[in-house]
RORO-804268 format. One record per residue (C-alpha): residue in three letters; x, y, z; chain. Coordinates in steps of 0.05 Angstrom, whole numbers, padded with zeros to 5 digits. Layout:
 residu     xx     yy     zz chaine
    ALA      X      Y      Z      A
...
This chain:
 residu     xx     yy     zz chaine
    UNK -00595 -00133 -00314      A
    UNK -00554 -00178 -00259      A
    UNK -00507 -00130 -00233      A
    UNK -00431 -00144 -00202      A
    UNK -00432 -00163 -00134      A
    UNK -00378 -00118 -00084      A
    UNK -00359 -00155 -00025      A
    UNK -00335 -00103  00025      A
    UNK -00301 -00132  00078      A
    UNK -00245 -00101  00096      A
    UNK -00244 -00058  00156      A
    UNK -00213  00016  00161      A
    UNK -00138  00011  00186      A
    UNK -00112  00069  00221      A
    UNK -00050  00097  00180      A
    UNK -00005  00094  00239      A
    UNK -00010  00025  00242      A
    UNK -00001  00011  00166      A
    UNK  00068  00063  00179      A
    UNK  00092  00022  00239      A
    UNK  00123  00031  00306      A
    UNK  00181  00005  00343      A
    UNK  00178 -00046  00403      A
    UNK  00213 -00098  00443      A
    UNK  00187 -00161  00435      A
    UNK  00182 -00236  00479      A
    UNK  00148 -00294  00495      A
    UNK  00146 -00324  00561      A
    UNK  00148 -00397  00549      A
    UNK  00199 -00409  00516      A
    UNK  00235 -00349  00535      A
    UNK  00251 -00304  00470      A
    UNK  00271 -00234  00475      A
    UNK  00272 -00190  00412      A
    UNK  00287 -00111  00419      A
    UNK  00275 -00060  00368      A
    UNK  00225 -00092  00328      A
    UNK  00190 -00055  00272      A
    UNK  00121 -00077  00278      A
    UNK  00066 -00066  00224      A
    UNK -00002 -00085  00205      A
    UNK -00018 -00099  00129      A
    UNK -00063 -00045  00090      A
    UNK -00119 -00108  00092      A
    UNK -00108 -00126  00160      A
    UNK -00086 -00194  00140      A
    UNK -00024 -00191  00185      A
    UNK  00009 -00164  00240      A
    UNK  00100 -00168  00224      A
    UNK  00156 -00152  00254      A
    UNK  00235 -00148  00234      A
    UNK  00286 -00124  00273      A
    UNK  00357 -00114  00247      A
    UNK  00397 -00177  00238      A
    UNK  00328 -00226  00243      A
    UNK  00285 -00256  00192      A
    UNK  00217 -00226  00180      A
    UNK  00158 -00246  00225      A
    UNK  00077 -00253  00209      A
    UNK  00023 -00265  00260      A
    UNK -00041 -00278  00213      A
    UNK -00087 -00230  00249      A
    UNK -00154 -00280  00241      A
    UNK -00115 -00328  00288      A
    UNK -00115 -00273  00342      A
    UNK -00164 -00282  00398      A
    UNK -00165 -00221  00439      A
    UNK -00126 -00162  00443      A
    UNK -00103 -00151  00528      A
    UNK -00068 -00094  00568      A
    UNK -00004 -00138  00587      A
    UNK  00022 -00137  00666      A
    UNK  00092 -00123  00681      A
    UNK  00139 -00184  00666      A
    UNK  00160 -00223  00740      A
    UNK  00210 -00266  00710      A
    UNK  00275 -00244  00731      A
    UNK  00308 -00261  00663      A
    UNK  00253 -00222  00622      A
    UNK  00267 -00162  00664      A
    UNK  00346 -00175  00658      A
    UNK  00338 -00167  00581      A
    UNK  00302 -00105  00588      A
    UNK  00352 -00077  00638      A
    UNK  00401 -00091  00582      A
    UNK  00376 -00047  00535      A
    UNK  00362  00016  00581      A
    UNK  00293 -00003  00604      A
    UNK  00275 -00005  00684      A
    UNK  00207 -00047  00714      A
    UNK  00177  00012  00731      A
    UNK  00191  00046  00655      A
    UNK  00147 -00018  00626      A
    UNK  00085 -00003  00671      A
    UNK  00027  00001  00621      A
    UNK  00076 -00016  00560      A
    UNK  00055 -00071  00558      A
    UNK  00011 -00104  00509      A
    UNK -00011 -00184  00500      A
    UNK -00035 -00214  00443      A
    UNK -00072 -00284  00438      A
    UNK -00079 -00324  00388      A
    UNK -00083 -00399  00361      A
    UNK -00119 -00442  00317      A
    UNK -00168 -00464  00370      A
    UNK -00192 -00443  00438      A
    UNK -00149 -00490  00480      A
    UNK -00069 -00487  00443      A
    UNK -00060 -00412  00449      A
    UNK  00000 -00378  00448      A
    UNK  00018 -00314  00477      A
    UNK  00061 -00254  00446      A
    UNK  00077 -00194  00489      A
    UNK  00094 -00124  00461      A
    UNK  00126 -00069  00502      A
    UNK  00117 -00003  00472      A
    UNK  00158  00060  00477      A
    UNK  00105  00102  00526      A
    UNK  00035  00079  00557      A
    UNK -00004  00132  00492      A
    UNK  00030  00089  00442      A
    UNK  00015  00022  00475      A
    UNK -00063  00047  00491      A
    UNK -00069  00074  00416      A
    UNK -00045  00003  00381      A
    UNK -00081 -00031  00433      A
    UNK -00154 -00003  00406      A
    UNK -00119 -00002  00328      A
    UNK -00108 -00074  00336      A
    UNK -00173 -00097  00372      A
    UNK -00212 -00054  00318      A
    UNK -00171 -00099  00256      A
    UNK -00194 -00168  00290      A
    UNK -00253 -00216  00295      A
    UNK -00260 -00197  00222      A
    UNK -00310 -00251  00196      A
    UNK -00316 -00230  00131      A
    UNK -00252 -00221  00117      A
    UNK -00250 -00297  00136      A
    UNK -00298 -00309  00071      A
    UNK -00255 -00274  00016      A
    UNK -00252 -00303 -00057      A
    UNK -00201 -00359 -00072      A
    UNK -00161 -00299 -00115      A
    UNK -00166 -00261 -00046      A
    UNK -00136 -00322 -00007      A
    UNK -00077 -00320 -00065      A
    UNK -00061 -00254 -00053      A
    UNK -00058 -00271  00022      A
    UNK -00011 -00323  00011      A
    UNK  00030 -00281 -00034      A
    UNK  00032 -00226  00023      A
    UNK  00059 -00274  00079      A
    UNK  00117 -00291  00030      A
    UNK  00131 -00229  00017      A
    UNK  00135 -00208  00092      A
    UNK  00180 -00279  00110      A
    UNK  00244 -00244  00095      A
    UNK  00307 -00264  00106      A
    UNK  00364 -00217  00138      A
    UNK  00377 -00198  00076      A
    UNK  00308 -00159  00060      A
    UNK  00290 -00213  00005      A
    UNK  00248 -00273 -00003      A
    UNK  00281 -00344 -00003      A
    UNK  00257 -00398 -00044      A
    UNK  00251 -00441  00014      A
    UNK  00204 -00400  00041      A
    UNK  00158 -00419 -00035      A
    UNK  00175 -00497 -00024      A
    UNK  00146 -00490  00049      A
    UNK  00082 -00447  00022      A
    UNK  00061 -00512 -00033      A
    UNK  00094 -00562  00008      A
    UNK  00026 -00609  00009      A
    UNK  00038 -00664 -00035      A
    UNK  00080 -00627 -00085      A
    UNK  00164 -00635 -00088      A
    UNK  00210 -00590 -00087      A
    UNK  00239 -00604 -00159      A
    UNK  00180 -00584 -00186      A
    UNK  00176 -00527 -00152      A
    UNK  00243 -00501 -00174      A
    UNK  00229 -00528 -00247      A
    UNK  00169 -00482 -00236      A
    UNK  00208 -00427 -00210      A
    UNK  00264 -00434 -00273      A
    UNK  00215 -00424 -00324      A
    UNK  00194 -00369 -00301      A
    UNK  00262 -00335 -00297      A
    UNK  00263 -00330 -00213      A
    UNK  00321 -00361 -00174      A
    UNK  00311 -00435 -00171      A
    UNK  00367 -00463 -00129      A
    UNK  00357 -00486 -00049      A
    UNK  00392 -00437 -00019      A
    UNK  00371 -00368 -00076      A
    UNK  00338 -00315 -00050      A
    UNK  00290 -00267 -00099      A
    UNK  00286 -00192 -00100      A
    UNK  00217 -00163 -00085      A
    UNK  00210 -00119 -00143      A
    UNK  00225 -00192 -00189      A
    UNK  00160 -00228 -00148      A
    UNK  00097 -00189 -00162      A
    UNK  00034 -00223 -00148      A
    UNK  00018 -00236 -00228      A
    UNK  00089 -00278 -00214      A
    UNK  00062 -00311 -00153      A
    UNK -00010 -00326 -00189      A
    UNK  00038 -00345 -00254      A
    UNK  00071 -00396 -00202      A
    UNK  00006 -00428 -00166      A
    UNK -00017 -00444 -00238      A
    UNK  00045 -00479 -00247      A
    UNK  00055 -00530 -00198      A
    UNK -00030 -00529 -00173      A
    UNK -00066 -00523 -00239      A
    UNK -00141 -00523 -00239      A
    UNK -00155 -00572 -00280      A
    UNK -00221 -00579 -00250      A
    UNK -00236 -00510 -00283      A
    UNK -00200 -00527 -00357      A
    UNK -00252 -00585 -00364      A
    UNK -00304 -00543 -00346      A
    UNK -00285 -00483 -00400      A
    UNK -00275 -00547 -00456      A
    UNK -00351 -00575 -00435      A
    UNK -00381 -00504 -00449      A
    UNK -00355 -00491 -00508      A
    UNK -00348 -00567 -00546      A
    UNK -00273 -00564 -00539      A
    UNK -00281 -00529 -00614      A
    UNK -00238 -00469 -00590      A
    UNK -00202 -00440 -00530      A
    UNK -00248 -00377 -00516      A
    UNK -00313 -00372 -00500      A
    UNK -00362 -00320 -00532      A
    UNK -00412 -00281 -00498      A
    UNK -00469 -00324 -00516      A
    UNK -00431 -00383 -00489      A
    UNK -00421 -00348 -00422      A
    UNK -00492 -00326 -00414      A
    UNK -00512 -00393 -00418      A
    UNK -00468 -00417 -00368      A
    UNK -00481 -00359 -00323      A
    UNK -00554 -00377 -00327      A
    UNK -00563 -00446 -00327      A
    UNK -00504 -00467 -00286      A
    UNK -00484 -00407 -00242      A
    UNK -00556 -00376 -00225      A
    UNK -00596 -00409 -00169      A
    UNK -00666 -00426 -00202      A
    UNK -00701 -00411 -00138      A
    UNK -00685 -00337 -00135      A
    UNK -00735 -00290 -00148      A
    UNK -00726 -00268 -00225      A
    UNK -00743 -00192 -00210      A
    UNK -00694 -00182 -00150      A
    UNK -00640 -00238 -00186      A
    UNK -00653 -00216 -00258      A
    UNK -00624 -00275 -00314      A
    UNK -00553 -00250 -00343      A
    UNK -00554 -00213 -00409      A
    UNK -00507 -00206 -00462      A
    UNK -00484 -00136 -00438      A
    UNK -00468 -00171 -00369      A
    UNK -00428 -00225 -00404      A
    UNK -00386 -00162 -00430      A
    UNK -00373 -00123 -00371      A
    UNK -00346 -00190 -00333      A
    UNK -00307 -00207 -00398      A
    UNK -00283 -00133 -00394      A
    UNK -00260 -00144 -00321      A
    UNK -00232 -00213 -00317      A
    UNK -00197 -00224 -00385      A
    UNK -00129 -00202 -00390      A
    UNK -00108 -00209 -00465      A
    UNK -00140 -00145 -00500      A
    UNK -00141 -00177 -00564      A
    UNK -00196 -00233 -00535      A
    UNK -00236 -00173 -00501      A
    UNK -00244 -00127 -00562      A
    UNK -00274 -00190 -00587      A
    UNK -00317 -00199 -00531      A
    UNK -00283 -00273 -00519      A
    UNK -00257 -00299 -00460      A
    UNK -00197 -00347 -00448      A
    UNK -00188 -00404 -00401      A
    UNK -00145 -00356 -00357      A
    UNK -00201 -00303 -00348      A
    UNK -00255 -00355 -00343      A
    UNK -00212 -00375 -00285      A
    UNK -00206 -00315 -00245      A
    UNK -00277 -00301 -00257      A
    UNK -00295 -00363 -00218      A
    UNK -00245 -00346 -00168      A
    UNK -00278 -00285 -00155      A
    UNK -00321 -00260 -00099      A
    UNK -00378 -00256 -00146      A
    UNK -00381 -00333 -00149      A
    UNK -00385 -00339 -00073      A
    UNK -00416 -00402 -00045      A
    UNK -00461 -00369  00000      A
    UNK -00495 -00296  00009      A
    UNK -00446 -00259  00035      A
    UNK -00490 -00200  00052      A
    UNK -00513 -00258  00105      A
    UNK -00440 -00265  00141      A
    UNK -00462 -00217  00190      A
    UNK -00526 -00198  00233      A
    UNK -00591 -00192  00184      A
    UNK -00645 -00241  00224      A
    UNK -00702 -00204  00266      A
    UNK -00677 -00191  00334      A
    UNK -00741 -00168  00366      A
    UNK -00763 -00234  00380      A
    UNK -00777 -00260  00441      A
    UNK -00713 -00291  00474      A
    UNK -00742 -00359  00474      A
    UNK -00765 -00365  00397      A
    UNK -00672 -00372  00373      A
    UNK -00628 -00415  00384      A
    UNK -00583 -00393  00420      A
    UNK -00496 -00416  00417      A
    UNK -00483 -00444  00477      A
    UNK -00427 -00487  00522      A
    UNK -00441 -00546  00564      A
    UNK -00388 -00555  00617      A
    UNK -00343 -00495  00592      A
    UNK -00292 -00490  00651      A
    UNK -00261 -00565  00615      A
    UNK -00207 -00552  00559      A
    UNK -00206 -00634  00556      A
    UNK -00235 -00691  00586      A
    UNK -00302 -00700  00621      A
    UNK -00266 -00748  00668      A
    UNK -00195 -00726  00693      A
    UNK -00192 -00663  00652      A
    UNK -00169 -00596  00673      A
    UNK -00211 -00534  00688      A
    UNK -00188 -00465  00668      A
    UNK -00210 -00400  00669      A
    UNK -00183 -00376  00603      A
    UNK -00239 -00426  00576      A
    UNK -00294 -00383  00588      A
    UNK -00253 -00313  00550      A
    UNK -00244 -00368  00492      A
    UNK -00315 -00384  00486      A
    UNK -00349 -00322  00487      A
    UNK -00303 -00287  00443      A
    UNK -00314 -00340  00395      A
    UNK -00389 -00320  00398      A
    UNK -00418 -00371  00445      A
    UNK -00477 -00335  00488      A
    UNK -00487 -00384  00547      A
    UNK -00441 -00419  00585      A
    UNK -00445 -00466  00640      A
    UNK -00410 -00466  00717      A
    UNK -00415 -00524  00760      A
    UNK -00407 -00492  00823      A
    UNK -00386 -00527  00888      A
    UNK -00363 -00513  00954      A
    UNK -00291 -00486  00961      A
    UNK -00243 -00535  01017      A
    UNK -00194 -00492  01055      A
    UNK -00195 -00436  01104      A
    UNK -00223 -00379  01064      A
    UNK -00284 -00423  01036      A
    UNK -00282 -00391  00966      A
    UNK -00334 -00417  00918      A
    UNK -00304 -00462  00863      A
    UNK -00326 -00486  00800      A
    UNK -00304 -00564  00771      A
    UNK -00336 -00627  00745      A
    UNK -00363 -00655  00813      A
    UNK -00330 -00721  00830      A
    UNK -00300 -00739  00767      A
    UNK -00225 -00715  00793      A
    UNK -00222 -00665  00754      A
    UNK -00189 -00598  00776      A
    UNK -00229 -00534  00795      A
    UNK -00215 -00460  00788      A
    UNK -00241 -00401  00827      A
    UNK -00314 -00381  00831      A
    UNK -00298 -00305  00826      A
    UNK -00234 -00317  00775      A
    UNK -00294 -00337  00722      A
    UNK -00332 -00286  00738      A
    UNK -00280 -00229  00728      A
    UNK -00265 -00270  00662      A
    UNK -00336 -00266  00634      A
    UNK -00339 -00194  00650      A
    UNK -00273 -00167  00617      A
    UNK -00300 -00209  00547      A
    UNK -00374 -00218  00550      A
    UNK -00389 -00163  00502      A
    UNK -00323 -00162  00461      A
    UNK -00359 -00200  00397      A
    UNK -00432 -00189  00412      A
    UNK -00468 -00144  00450      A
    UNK -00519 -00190  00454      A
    UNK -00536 -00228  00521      A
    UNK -00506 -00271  00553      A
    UNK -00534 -00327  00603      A
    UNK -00499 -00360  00653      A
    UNK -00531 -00433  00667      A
    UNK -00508 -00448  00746      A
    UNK -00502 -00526  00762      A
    UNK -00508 -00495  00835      A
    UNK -00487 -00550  00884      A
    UNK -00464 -00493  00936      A
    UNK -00486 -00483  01010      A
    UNK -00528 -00420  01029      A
    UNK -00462 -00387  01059      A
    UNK -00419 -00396  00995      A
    UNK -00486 -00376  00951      A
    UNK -00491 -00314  00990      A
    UNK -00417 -00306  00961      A
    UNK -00429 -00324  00896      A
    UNK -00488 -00265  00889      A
    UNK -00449 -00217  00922      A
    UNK -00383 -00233  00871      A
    UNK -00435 -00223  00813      A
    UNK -00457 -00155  00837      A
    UNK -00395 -00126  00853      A
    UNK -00353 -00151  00793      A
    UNK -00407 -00152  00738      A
    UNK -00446 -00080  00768      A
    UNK -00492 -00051  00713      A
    UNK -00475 -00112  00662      A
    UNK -00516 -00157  00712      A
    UNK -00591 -00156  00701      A
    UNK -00618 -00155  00777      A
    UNK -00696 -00145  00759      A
    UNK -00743 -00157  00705      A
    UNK -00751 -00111  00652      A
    UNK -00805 -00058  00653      A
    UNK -00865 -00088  00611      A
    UNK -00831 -00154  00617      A
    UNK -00862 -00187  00684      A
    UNK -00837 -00267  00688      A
    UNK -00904 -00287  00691      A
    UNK -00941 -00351  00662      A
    UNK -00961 -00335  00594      A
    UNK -00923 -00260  00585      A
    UNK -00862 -00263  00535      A
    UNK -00791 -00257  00543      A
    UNK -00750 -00186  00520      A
    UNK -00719 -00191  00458      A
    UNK -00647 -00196  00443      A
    UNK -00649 -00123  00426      A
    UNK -00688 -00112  00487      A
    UNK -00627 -00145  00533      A
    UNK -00567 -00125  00499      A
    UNK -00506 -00123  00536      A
    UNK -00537 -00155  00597      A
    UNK -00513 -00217  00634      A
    UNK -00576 -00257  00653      A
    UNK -00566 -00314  00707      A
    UNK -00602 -00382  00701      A
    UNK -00605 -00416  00771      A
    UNK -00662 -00450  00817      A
    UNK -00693 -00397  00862      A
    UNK -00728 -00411  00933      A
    UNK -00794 -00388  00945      A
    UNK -00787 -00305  00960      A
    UNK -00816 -00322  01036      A
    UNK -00757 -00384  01041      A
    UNK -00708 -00336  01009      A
    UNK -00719 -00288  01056      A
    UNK -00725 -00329  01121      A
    UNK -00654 -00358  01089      A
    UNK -00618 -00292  01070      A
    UNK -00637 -00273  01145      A
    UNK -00605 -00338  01174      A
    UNK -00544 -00315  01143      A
């Protein structure tokens, strides 16, 4: 018999993060400054919030968060001013500090800084919070999930008053619907309808919230479906009815019938069991439009395997037989011609998975002769050699602890390459893969390691001289 599919994708949540702490809150550009916030993560890990006295509630959705960094002390005069004001001296905020990242893509990021009480409190959320993102598969929940996510963020977008405001549910389904009939939608079902109401949390459960999304976004696309399968002669479904549909709609064809057995009547049951709400339908083994809904908007009618979100291929490959996610001209967060260069590029791109990136290296101008990396000649602006480098190093592994490759566009002379080699020993140290791999010679006609084989290593892709030039060379210098 097919049996129900459990998608477990939430992560553990340490308790003292679900109870909350207290911290002083800003952003540097534009300057905010919020003390004595109460900051919490969700028991799903959905969202990081905050509310301090006085202020409306706060959400930071926690799959928009990049990385996770120990924060410096604040320079800016007026940032330490405000901390001053409530009781708190530089010195006081040294390793208080934490930063969090986040944005929607790797180039408009925004940055939220979090002083905590002592440097054990900020260390302990640091690792709580790093542990609760780059959650993929809780970034392929169920459509029912993603309601319940939306209800959440409502519920956490208080006002100063502790309770939800209906403007906050006009902004929520404001895509192409209008705010009359929202309220209408709110007014039948007995919430506060007016602009300006506010609701009580206790009066906004999420069978409310689901009650609500019905209302103004029904699935229409889902009510013709449940008339097709059963003639539009009734509005349930019986279990033969839903076998058939489970088997000749739902069911890929090409699975294999012994590991994806067909449905059977007593599987109909158990889903009618779970999914129908009205018990009268259920001792009857029927199922209504409503529970025919949520079944579909379940994870067991997910469009992919999601068993598959995460690692299961063969990693003991050769290195050259995958693909492999990589970056052409990485250092840009723009244009090829004219753009600008920055080193937060490369933290972006590998913890967003990418495995190889590229620097264009070139001579640095000026007195100290430091090794820079930029789109040669097309006026675009260039970063530091050894800025990248420390970059790669802090986030190379963060997401993967597979390898990663850096491809070197090396248009460098021998002095500043003799920097560049010694800046890649020093900063990357055991990370840095300096020799072959025993069993592994790079000869003609021997294999590569295997991703297993090089985990956590940084390999470097560059033109090499002859050994007897490089040596003649290394001795020049």
């Amino acid at each position: 018999m097919t049996k129900s599919y459990e998608f477990n994708w939430q992560k553990h949540l340490p308790g003292f993060m679900q109870e909350g702490a207290s911290f002083d809150r800003f952003d540097e550009d534009p300057f905010l400054f919020e003390p004595n916030c109460l900051v919490k993560v969700d028991e799903f890990g959905f969202f990081i919030t905050w509310k301090s006295d006085g202020k409306e509630g706060q959400v930071l959705e926690c799959s928009l968060i990049n990385s996770i960094r120990v924060g410096a002390v604040p320079r800016d005069p007026k940032i330490l001013s405000s901390f001053e004001a409530v009781g708190k001296k530089e010195e006081e905020l040294e390793g208080c500090v934490i930063c969090i990242c986040s944005g929607t893509d790797l180039v408009n990021l925004s940055f939220m800084y979090m002083v905590a009480d002592s440097p054990d409190t900020a260390r302990k959320w640091t690792e709580g919070l790093r542990s609760v993102i780059h959650n993929f598969r809780a970034n392929n929940v169920c459509p029912m999930t993603c309601l319940k996510k939306h209800w959440m963020r409502m519920c956490f977008l208080t006002n100063v008053n502790g309770k939800i405001p209906v403007r906050t549910i006009t902004r929520t389904f404001a895509s192409g619907k209008t705010e009359k009939g929202i309220f209408q939608a709110l007014k039948e079902l007995g919430l506060p309808s007016g602009k300006n109401d506010e609701i009580e949390h206790s009066a906004f459960p999420f069978d409310i919230f689901y009650a609500l999304t019905q209302k103004i976004c029904p699935r229409t696309d889902i009510e013709e479906l449940f008339k097709k399968i059963n003639g539009d002669k009734s509005d349930f479904l019986n279990v033969d009815q839903l076998v058939s549909f489970l088997n000749e709609n739902q069911r890929d064809p090409r699975l294999n019938e012994i590991l994806f057995p067909f449905y059977e009547p007593k599987r109909a049951m158990q889903i009618i069991e779970k999914y129908e709400r009205d018990p009268d339908l259920k001792k009857k083994g029927r199922m209504s439009s409503d529970g025919f809904c949520r079944y579909l908007m379940s994870d067991e009618n997910a469009p992919v395997f999601l068993d598959c979100l995460e690692l299961y291929q063969d990693m003991e490959q050769p290195l050259a037989h995958y693909f492999i996610a990589s970056s052409h001209n990485t250092y840009l967060n723009g244009r090829q011609f004219g753009g600008k260069s920055s080193v937060e590029m490369y933290r972006q791109v590998l913890l967003s998975g990418c495995r190889c990136v590229e620097l264009d290296c070139w001579d640095g101008k000026g007195e100290d002769q430091e090794p820079i990396i930029t789109h040669g000649k097309a006026m675009c602006t260039d970063i530091l050699f050894k800025d990248v480098i420390s970059a790669i190093r802090e986030t190379a592994f963060v997401t993967s602890e597979y390898p990663v490759i850096l491809s070197f566009e090396n248009h460098c002379s021998k002095p500043q390459q003799y920097k560049m080699a010694r800046y890649c020993e020093e900063i990357f140290g055991d990370y840095l893969l300096r020799h072959p791999l025993e069993g592994y010679p790079v000869e003609a006609g021997r294999p590569l390691p295997s991703p297993n084989d090089l985990k956590r290593k940084i390999l470097i892709k560059n033109k090499r001289l002859k050994p007897e030039v490089e040596q003649k060379q290394l001795e020049s210098i």
